[in-house]
C-alpha positions as CSV (number, residue, x, y, z in Angstrom):
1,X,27.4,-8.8,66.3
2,X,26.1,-6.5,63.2
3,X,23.6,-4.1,64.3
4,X,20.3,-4.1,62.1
5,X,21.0,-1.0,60.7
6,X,24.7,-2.2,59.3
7,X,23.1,-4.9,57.5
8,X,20.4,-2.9,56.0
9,X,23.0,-0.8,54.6
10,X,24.9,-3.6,53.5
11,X,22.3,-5.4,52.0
12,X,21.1,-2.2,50.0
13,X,24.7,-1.8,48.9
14,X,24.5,-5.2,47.4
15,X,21.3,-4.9,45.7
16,X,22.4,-1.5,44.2
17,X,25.5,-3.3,42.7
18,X,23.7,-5.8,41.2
19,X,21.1,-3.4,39.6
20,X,24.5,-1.4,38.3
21,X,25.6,-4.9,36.6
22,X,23.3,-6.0,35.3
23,X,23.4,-5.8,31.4
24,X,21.0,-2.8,30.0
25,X,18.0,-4.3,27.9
26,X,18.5,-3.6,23.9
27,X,15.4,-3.6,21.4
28,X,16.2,-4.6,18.1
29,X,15.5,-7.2,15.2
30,X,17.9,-9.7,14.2
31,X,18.4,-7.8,10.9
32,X,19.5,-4.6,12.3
33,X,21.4,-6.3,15.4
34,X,23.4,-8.0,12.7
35,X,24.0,-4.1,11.0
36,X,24.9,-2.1,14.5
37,X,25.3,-2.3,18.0
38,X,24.7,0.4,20.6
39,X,26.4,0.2,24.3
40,X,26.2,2.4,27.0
41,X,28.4,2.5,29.6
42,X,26.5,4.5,32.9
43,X,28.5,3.4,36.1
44,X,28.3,4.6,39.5
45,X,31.4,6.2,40.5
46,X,31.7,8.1,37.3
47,X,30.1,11.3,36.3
48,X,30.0,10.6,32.9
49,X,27.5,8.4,30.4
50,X,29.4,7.0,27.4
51,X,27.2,6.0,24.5
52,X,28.9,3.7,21.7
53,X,27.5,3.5,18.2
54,X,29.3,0.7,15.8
55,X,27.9,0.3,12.7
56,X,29.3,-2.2,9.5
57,X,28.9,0.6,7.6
58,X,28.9,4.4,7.5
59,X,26.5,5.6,9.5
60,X,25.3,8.6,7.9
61,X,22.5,10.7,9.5
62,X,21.3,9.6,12.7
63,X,18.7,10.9,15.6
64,X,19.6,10.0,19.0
65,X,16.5,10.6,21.7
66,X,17.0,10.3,25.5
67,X,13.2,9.9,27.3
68,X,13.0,9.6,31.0
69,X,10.8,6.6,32.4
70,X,7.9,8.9,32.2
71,X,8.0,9.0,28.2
72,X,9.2,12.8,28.2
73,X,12.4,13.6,25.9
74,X,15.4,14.8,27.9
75,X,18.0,15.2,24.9
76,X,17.4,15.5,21.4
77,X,20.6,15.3,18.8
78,X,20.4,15.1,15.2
79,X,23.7,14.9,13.2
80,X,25.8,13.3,10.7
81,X,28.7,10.7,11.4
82,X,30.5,9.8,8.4
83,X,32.2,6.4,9.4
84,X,31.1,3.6,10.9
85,X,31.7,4.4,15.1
86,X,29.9,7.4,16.7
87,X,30.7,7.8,20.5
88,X,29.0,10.7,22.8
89,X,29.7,11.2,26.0
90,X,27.3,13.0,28.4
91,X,27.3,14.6,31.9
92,X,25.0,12.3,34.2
93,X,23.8,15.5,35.8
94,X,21.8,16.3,32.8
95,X,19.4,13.3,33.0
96,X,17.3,12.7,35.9
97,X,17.8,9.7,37.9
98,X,16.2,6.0,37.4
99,X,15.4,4.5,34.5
100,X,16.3,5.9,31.2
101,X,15.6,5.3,27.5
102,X,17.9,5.8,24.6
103,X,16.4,5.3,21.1
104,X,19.2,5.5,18.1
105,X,17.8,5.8,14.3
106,X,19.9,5.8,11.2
107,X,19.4,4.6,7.8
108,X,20.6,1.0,8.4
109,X,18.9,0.6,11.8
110,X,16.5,1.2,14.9
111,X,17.9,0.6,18.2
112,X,16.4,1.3,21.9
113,X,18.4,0.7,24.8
114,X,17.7,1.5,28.4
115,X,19.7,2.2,31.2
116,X,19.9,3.1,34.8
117,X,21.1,6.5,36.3
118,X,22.2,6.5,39.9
């Protein structure tokens, strides 16, 4: 027979998974949905946060904003991508863990997504 403690950490395990699953929420209209897409890609067993930015056009200049789930801005990049696919890539370690926000503006759109560090 499992001991109590063996299921708690079972049961944790599995809610844990499931939080890592589940599909980040994206804020956008229907107009700039249809115009670009932003993914990010924040699993458990990797180090790395992989942020994918497809547009149906060139992009051109674009502000990417990282808050924390208290509001406060952890990364701030301002740039250029001339075509139509920007990917970053960042080191977990640099965002505090929980719940984060990712906010993507560009000429053509206005995209927030959140996500979950572990």
């Amino acid at each position: 027979m499992r001991s109590p403690k063996l299921v708690t950490i079972g049961l944790t395990t599995v809610v844990l998974m499931c939080l890592l699953s589940a599909p980040s929420q994206t804020y956008a209209s229907p107009e700039e949905k249809a115009k670009a897409s932003v993914s990010v890609d924040c699993k458990q067993g990797s180090g790395l946060v992989q942020v994918n930015i497809l547009s149906t056009r060139k992009i051109g200049k674009i502000h990417l904003v990282v808050k924390d789930a208290k509001g406060k801005a952890v990364y701030i990049e301002e740039g250029k991508a001339m075509s139509e696919e920007l990917v970053r890539r960042f080191d977990k370690g640099m965002f505090p863990k929980g719940a984060v926000t990712l906010t993507v503006e560009a000429r053509d759109f206005n995209i927030t997504q959140e996500f979950v560090v572990q």
